[in-house]
C-alpha positions in Angstrom: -133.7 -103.7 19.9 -135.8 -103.9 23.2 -135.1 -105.4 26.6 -134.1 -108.7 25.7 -131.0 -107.9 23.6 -129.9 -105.5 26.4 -130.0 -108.0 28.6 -128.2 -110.5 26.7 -125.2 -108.0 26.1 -125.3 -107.2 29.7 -125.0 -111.2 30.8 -122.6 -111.9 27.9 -120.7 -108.5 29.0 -120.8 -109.4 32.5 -119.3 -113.1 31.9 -116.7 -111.8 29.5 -115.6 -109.2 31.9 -115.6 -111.1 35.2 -115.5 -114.8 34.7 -113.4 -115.6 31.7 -110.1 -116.2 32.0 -109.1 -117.6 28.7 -106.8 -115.2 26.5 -107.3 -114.8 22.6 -104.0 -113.2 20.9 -104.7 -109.5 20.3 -107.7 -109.6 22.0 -108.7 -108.0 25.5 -111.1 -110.5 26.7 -112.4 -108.3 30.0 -112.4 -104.8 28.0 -114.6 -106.6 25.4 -116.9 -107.9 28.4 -117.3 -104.4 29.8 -118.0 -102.5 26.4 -120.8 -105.1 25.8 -121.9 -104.4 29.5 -122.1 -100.4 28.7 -123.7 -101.1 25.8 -126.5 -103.4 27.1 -126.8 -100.8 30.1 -127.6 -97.9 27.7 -130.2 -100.0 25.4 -132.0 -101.1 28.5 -132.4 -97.2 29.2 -133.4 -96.2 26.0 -135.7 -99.5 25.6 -137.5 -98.0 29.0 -137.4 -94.7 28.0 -139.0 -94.4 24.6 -141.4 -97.6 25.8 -142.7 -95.0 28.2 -142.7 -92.2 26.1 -145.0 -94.0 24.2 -147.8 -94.5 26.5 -149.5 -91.1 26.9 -153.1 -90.7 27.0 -155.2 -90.9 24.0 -158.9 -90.2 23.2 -160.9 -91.4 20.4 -163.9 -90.4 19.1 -166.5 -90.9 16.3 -168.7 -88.6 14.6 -171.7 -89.7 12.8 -173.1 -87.3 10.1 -176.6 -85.9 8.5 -175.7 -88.3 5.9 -175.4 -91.5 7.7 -171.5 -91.8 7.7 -169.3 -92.1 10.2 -165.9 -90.4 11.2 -163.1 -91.3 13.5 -160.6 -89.1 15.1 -157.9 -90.1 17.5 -156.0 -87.5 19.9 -153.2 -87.9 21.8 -151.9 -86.3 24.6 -148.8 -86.6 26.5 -148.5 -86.9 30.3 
């Protein structure tokens, strides 16, 4: 989902919960607004969090054989 629809939910939220004032029969306009803003909150926070897990170090290397051929191997470690 990433940062940007987090941060649409959170300005829709935000503008649902605080500046509309317009009613819709059998719907709670401002509780709407501030699900949407919880729910933008928490993807921004899991956006950032596995966006960093994601950056630990990583070594590559290649190995090149009696025979002429080569190989690659990639390690990865996290910080």
């Amino acid at each position: 989902m990433g940062y940007g629809f987090g941060g649409l939910l959170l300005v829709v939220g935000l503008i649902l919960a605080l500046a509309v004032t317009d009613s819709v029969n059998g719907v709670d306009l401002t509780m709407v607004g501030w699900i949407m803003t919880v729910v933008g909150v928490v993807i921004l926070a899991l956006s950032a969090i596995t966006n960093n897990r994601a950056r630990g170090a990583r070594s590559v290397s290649t190995t090149t054989h009696a025979d002429g051929t080569q190989s690659v191997s990639e390690r990865r470690t996290d910080v």
